[in-house]
N, C-alpha and C positions, 0 to 999 in steps of 0.2 A: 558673348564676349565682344563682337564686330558692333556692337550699338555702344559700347562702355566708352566716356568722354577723353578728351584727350589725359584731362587731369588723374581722373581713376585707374588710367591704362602705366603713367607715370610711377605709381604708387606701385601696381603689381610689378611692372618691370625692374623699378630699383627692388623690390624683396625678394626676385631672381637676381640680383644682380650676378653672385659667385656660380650660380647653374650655367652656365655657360650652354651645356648643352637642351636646356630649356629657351634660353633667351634668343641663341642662334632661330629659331624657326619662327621664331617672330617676327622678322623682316620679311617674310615671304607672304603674309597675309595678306597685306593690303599697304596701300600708301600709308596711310595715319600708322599706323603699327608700323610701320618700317621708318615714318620719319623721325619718331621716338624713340625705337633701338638702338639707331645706328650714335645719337650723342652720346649715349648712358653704353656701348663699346667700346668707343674711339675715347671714353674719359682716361684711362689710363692702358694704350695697346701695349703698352712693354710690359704686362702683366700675363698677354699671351705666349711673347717670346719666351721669357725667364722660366715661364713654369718646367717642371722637372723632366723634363725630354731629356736625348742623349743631344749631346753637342750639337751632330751634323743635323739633327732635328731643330735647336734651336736655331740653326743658323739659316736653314730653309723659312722658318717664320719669319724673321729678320730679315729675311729679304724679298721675301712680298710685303713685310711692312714698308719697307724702305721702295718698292715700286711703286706703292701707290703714294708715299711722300714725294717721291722726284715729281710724279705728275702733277703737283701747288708748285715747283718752283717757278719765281718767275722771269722772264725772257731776258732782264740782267743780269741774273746769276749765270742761266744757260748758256749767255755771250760770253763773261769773265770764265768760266770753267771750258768755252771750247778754244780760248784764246790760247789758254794754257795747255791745252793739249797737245804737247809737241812727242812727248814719251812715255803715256800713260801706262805702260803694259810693263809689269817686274820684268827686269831682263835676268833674275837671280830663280836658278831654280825652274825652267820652265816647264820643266816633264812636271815635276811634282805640282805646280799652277793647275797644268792641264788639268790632271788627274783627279785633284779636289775639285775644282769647278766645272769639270764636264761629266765626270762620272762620278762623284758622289752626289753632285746637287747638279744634275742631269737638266738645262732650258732653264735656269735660273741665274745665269751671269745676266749682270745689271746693265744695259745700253744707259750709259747717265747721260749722254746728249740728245738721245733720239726723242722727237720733238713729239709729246700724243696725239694722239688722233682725234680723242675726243674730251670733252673737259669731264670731268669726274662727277658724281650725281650729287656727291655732296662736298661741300668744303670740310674735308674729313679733319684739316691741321685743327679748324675753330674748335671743335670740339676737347683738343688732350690737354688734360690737366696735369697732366706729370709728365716732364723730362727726365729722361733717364739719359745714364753715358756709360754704364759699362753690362757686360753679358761676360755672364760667369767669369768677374773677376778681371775680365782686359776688354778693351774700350771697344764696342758695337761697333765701329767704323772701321778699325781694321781687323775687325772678323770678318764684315758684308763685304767690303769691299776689299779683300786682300788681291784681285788681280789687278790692282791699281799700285804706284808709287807709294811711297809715304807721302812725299811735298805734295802730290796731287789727291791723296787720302784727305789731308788737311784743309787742303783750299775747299773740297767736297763739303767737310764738317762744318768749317766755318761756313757755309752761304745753306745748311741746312738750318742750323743753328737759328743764322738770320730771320731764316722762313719761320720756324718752330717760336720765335720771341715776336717777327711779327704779325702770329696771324692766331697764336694761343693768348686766349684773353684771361686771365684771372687766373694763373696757374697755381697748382694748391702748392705743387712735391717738383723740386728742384735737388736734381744731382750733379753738384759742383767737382767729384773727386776724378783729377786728374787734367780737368780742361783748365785748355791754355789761351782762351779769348776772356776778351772783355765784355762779356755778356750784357752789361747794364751799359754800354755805348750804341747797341743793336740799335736801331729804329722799333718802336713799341715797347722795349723794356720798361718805360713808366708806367706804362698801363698790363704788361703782361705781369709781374711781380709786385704790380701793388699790394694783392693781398694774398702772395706768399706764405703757406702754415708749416711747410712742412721744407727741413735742407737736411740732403750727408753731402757731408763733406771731409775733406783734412787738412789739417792744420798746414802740411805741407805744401797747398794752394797757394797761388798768387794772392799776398795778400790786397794787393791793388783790386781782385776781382772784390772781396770781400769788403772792403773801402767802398765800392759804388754800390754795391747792394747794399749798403748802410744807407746810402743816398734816399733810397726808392721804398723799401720792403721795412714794414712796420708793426706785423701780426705775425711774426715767425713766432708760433709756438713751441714745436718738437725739432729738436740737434740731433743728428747721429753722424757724433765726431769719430774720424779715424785720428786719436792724437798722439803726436811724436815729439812735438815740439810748441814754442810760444810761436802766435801769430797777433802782432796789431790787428792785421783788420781783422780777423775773424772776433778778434775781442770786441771792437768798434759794435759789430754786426752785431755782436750776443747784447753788449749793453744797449744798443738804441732799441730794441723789442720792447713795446708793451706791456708783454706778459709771456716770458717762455714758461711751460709747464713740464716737457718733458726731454730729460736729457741723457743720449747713451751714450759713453764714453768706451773706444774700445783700443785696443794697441797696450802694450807695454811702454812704460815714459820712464826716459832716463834719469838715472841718479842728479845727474846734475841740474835737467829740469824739475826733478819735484821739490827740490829744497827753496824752492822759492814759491810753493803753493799754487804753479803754472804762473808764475805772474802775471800776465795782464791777464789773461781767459779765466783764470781764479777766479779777478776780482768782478769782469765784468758777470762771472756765473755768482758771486755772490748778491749782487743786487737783486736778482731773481731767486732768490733761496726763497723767501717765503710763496713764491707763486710753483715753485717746483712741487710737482704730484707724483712723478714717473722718476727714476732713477736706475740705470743700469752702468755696472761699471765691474772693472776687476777689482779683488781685494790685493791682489801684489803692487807695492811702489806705490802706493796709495797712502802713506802712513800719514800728510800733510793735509791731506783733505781731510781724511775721518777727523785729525785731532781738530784742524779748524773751520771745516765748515759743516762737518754732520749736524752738533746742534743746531745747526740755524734752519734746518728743514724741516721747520715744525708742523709742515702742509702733508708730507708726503703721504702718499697712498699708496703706492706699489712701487716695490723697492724690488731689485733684480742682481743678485751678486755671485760673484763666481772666482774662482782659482784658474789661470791662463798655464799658469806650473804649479807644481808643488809647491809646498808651506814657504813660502822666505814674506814673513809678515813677523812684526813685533808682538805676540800673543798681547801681554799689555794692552795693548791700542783697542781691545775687543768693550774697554770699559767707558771709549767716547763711544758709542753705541747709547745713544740716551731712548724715554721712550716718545713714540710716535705718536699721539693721540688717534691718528685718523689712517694710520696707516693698514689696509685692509689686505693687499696680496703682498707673499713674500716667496719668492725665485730663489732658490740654490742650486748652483752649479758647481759638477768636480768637488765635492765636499770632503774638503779635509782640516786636520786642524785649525788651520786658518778660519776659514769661513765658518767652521764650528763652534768656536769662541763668539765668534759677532752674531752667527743668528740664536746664539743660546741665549747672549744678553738680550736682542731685541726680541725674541718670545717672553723672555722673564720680565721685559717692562711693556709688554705689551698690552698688558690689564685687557683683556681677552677681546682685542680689537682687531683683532685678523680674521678675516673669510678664508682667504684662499692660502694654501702654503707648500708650495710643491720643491722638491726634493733630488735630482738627480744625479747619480756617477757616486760611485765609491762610498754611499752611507754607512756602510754597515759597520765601520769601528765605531758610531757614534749613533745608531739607532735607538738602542737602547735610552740613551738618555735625552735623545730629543724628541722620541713618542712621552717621555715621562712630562718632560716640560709640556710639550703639545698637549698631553688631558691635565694639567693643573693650570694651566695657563691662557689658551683659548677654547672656552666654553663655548663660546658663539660660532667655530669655523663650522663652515661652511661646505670648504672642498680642500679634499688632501690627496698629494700626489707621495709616494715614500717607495724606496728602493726598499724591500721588509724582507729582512734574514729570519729563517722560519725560528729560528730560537727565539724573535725577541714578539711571536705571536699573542705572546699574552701580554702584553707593551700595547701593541697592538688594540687588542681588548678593550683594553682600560679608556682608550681614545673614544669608542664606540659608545663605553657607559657613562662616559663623562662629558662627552661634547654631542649634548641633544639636539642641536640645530644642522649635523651635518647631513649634506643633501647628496654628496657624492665622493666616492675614493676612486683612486688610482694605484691598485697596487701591484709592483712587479719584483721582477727579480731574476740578476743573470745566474746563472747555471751549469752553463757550456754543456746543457747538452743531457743534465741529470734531470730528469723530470719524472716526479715519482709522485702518482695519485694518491697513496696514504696522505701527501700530506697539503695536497689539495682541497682534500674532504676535510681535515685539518681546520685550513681559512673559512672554509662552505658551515661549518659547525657555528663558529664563532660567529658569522652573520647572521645567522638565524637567532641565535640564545641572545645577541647581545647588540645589535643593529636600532640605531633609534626610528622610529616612525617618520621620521624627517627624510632619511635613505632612501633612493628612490635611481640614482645611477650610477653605475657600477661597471666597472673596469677590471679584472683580475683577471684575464685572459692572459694577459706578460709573465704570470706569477706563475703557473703550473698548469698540468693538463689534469683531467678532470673525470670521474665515473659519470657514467649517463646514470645508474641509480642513485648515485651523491647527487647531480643537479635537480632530478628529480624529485628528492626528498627537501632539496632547499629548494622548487619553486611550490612545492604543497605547502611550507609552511610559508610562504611569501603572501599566499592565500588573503584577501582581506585588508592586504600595506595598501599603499601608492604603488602604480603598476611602474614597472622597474623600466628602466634605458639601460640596458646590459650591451655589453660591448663585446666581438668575436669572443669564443671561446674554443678553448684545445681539448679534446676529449680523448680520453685514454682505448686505444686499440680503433682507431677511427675508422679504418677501413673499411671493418666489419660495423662498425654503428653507424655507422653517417647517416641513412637513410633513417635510421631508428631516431638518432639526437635532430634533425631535422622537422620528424614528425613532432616531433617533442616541443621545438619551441614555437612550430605552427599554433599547435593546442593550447599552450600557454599564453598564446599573444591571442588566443580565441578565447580563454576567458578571461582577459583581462591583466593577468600577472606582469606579464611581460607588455610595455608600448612600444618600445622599439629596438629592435638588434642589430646589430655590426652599425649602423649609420653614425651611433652615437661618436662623437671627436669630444674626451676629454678637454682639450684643450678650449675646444669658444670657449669654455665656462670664463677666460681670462677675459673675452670680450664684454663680460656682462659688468664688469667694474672700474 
C-alpha cells in the first residue's frame, strides 16, 4: 500500500471517505498519506462537530476546531480584535461562566489573542468546502465562544468569516441562515463562491446578502429554504442559477403569503421547474403551489412530502397531482389524509415508474389501500419502506407477487411494547412462499421479535436465492438464545445465505438514485 501513487491512494481515501475511523490512521503513515488525508478531512470539519454527541461534546469539538482556525488569522484581524478588547469577559452570570468553561469543558477556553508559536503544518482553512453557521439549531459562535461579550462575539465572527471567504477557494455548501454580514463584500468572495452548488438559507435573511450573491454565484443547484416570508433577493438569487435541480422548502407560510403563489420566489422557482428533480416540502398551506406549479415539474425524480400538523389541506387539490414520467423515489411523512390523497393519485399515474417508496408515522388507517395501489401500480419498485399493521399482512403479500423487481423491504411497526412471535413467524412464512428472486435485503427487525427455529426454517429455505443483507434482528427469549441465534447467523453467512448482518442502513439505498 506505501508504493500506491498519489492518484490511487486519492481514490481509496475518498471511498473511506464517511469511515472516519479508517481514515484517521492514515495520516500517521507517512508524509504522501498524510498530505492526502488531511484536504479530503478538513473538506467539510463541521461534519465532525454536528455528528450526534451530547451537546457539551459537540461543543468540545467546536472548539478545537475553532483553535486551530484562530491560528490562519491574520496579524490585522489579531490587531482590530485586541483594540477592541476593552471588556471582553460576560460580566452576567459569572459562577455559572465559570462552571461551564472550567469544569465542564476542563483547558478548553479559547486565548483569541494569544499569538502561536508556531505556524500550522498545513493551511487547514484552503482545504473546507462548506461553511456552516449554526450547531444544533443556535449559531456556533455563541456556543464556542460564550465567555466573551456579544459585540465582541460578533466582531470575532465577522473577521473569522473574513478568513473562512478569504482563504476557502471554490466552496461547494454555504449556510446563509441567520448571518448578519455581507459576505460577498469580503476580499475573495469572487473567487470563493464562484462555484457555489449547495445554500440553506431563510427567506428571513438580509435580502441585501442575497442581492450580492446573485452578483458572483452562478451553479447554485440545491436550496434548503427555511420560508416565512417573500424575499427579493433570495428570488434574484434562485432566478440567476443556471440550473437549480433540487429544492427543500420547510416552515409553515402564512395565509396571507401563499395567496399570492410566494410571489417573487414562486416566480423565480418557476423558471426552474423543468430542471427541478428533488422536491421536498410540506403539504399544509401549500394549496397555490400544487394547483399552479406541480404540473410544470415534469423532470422530477424524487419527490419528499409530509404533514408539519394534522389534515387542514383541501382534499380536492389531491387531483393537481398529475403523473411524473421519471419520477422514481417517493417520501411520506406523518401520513394522514392529507398526504394520503396526493400519494394515492401520484402511485395511480405513476405507470409503475417508481423504485423507491417509503412510508412513515401513522399509516396504518390507510395501509390497506396503498399496499393495494403499490402491487397494481408499481411493478418495477425496487425498495419499500411501510409502517405494516399485521391485519393488512396479506396486502402485503400481494406487493411480494406482484412487484418482481423488488430488491429490498423495510418493514416496521410500533407496538408499545406488544411483541409477540406468533406473529412474526407470520411475516417469516410470507417471505419464503412468496419473496421474488430479485429480494436479497431485508429489514424486519422494527416489526417484531422472532423464534430462532422460525429464522432457522426461513434461512433453510433462503438456501439457493441471492445471499441476503439482513438487518439486526430481535429474537424471542434472547437471553437464553443469544449464543445459540449467534451461532446461527455465523453458519448462515458461512454458507453463503446470509452476506451481511446489522451493517446493512436501509436508508443509502436513497443514495443510489
Amino acid at each position: 500500500m506505501n508504493k500506491l501513487n498519489h492518484d490511487c491512494l486519492t481514490l481509496v481515501f475518498e471511498v473511506i471517505y464517511n469511515d472516519k475511523n479508517s481514515l484517521y490512521p492514515c495520516l500517521l503513515v507517512n508524509r504522501l498519506w498524510c498530505k492526502i488525508a488531511v484536504p479530503i478531512l478538513w473538506r467539510n470539519p463541521w461534519e465532525v462537530i454536528t455528528k450526534p454527541y451530547g451537546n457539551l461534546e459537540k461543543i468540545k469539538k467546536a472548539r478545537i476546531f475553532f483553535n486551530i482556525v484562530l491560528l490562519h488569522l491574520p496579524e490585522e484581524s489579531r490587531l482590530l480584535l485586541k483594540s477592541q478588547d476593552t471588556d471582553k469577559t460576560k460580566r452576567r452570570n459569572p459562577l455559572l461562566n465559570y462552571i461551564f468553561n472550567y469544569v465542564f469543558i476542563k483547558n478548553q477556553k479559547i486565548d483569541i489573542l494569544k499569538k502561536p508559536q508556531q505556524k500550522p503544518l498545513f493551511n487547514y482553512i484552503s482545504f473546507c468546502k462548506y461553511i456552516k453557521y449554526q450547531l444544533f439549531g443556535q449559531n456556533f459562535y455563541e456556543k464556542v465562544f460564550r465567555h466573551y461579550d456579544n459585540r465582541y462575539i460578533k466582531l470575532l465572527e465577522q473577521e473569522i468569516y473574513k478568513l473562512l471567504i478569504n482563504k476557502c477557494y471554490n466552496i461547494k455548501c454555504l449556510d446563509t441562515m441567520g448571518v448578519k454580514y455581507p459576505l460577498y463584500k469580503f476580499p475573495g468572495a469572487e473567487i470563493c463562491f464562484a462555484k457555489l452548488y449547495e445554500l440553506y438559507c431563510s427567506s428571513k435573511d438580509d435580502s441585501s446578502l442575497f442581492y450580492g450573491l446573485a452578483k458572483i454565484c452562478r451553479f447554485i443547484e440545491r436550496f434548503y429554504i427555511y420560508l416565512t416570508n417573500s424575499n427579493s433577493g433570495l428570488a434574484k438569487l434562485i432566478e440567476t442559477q443556471q440550473k437549480v435541480k433540487y429544492l427543500t422548502i420547510r416552515n409553515k407560510i402564512s395565509h396571507q403569503f401563499i395567496r399570492g403563489n410566494y410571489g417573487d420566489i414562486g416566480s423565480a422557482v418557476l423558471k426552474h421547474a423543468h430542471n427541478i428533480i428533488y422536491l421536498s416540502l410540506p403539504i399544509e398551506n401549500f394549496s397555490p403551489f400544487y394547483n399552479f406549479f406541480f404540473p410544470k415539474f415534469i423532470n422530477l425524480k424524487k419527490f419528499k412530502l409530509y404533514n408539519q400538523i394534522f389534515d387542514i389541506f383541501d382534499i380536492e387539490l389531491y387531483k393537481n397531482f398529475y403523473n411524473y414520467p421519471k419520477l422514481q423515489v417517493l417520501q411520506i411523512n406523518l401520513l394522514y389524509s392529507a398526504t394520503f390523497y396526493a400519494v394515492n393519485r401520484i402511485i395511480q399515474e405513476s405507470e409503475n415508474d417508481l423504485q423507491i417508496i417509503s412510508m412513515d408515522f401513522n399509516a396504518n388507517l390507510f395501509t390497506d389501500q396503498l399496499l393495494c395501489r403499490v402491487s397494481q401500480h408499481c411493478s418495477n419498485l425496487k425498495y419499500l419502506r411501510i409502517d405494516l399493521d399485521d391485519m393488512y399482512l396479506h396486502n402485503f403479500e400481494q406487493v411480494l407477487l406482484n412487484c418482481q423487481s423488488l430488491e429490498g423491504i423495510f418493514i416496521y411497526h410500533y407496538r408499545d411494547g406488544n411483541y409477540l412471535p406468533e406473529i412474526g413467524d407470520n411475516l417469516l412464512k410470507i417471505l419464503i412462499n412468496s419473496s421474488p428472486l430479485s429480494l436479497f435485503k431485508i429489514d424486519i427487525g422494527s416489526y417484531n421479535i422472532y423464534k430462532i427455529h422460525s429464522l432457522r426454517n426461513f434461512f433453510e429455505n433462503w438456501v439457493g436465492r441471492k445471499s441476503m443483507w439482513l438487518s439486526s434482528i430481535n429474537i424471542y427469549d434472547y437471553d437464553k438464545m443469544n449464543n445459540d441465534f449467534n451461532e446461527m447467523i455465523e453458519y448462515y453467512k458461512h454458507i453463503g445465505v446470509i452476506k451481511k448482518y446489522k451493517d446493512f442502513c436501509f436508508i443509502n439505498v436513497y443514495n443510489e438514485f
